[in-house]
N, C-alpha and C positions, 0 to 999 in steps of 0.2 A: 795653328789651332791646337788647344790643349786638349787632350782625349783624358776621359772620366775614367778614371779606376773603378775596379768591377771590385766590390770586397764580398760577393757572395751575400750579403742582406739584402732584403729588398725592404724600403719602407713604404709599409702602408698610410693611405691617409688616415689619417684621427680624428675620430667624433670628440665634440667636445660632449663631457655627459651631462653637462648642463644646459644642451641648447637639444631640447629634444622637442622635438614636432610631432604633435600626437595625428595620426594619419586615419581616415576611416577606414575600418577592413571591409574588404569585399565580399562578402558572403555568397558561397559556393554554392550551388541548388541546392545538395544532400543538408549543407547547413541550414539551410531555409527552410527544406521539408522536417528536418528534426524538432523544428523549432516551433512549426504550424502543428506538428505530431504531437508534443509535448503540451502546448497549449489546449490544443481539443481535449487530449488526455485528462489535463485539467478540470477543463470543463466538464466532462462527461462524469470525472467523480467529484465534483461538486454539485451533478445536476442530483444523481444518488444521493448525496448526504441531503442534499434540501428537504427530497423527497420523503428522507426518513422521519428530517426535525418535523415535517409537517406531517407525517402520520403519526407521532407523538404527540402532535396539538392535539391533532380532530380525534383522536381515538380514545385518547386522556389514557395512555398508557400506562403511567406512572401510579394512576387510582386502580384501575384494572388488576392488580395484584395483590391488591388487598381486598376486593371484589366476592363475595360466596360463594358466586358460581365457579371458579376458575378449581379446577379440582388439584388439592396439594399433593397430592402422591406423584400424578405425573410431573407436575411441576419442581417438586423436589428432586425427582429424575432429570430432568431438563438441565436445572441450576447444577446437579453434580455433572452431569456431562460438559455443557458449557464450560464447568472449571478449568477441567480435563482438558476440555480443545483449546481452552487460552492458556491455559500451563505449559502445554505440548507447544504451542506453535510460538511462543515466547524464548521456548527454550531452544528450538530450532533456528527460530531468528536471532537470538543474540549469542548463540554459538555460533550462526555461520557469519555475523558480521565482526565478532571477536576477533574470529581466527584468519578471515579470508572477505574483505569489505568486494571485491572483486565479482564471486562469485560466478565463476567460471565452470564449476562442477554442478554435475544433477546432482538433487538434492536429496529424489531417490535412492542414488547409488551411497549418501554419506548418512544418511539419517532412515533408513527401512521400515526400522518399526514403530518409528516416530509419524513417519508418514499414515501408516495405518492406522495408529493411535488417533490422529487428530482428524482423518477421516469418516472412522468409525461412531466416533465422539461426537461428530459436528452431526454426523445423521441421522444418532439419536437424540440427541440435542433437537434439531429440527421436529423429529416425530414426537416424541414427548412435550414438545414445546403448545406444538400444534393440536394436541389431545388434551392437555389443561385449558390453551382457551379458548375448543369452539364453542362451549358452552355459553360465551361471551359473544363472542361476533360470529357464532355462525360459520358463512362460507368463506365470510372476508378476511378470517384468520390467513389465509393463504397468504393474497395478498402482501396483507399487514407486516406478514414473516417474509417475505420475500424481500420486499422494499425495504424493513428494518437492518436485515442481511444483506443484500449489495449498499446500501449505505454502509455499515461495518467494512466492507473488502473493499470499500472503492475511497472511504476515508482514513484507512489503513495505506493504501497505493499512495496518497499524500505524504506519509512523511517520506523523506531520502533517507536511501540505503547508504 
């Protein structure tokens, strides 16, 4: 009986790479919950943006601005603030996806007085917003701003980082 020489290789078997067999993956619970998480997520700022476009309908938002009651001073405060909080948080988000798409870092500890800039801004924004037009709806101004606002932040959380 002829015994095999050892030469130290060992040959593995070879796939061919052209016989490939596409396989289902098994999706692990945490993958399944990510994925149910993600989806609601979805939902839930889609349910906000709806909400918005349709207090946009019924409120005739868009007429509302040009409107006589809606008093311009605050309003022209409102509009410079507002600027202010989209400049700022524009400039936060596209410096921190520039430099770091990751985002592993508070955003407090990199950006400070960025932070307080577009908090500051959005609060006046809000209050000045709210003082030009209750003159218009009254108490439903609240509302109105509130709903217009998580529609903003929850169709913002739409695009990917």
């Amino acid at each position: 009986m002829a015994t095999k020489r050892h030469t130290g290789y060992t040959s593995l078997p070879q796939e061919d790479p052209l016989d490939i067999q596409f396989k289902p993956r098994k999706q692990t619970a945490s993958q399944a919950e990510s994925v149910v998480e993600r989806t609601l997520s979805v939902l839930h700022a889609l349910f906000w943006v709806t909400l918005a476009i349709i207090s946009w309908f019924y409120t005739d938002i868009f007429s509302a601005y040009s409107d006589q009651r809606v008093k311009s001073i605050p309003f022209g405060i409102a509009v410079l603030c507002g600027l202010i909080a989209l400049v700022t948080f524009s400039y936060v988000f596209l410096d921190n996806w520039c430099k770091d798409s990751t985002m592993n870092h508070d955003l407090f500890d990199a950006y400070p007085k960025s932070i307080y800039t577009l908090t500051f801004s959005g609060l006046f924004f809000w209050f000045f917003l709210t003082v030009a037009f209750y003159s218009v709806w009254g108490w439903k101004t609240f509302p109105i701003i509130f709903v217009n606002f998580m529609g903003f932040i929850m169709g913002v959380s739409l695009f990917p980082l």
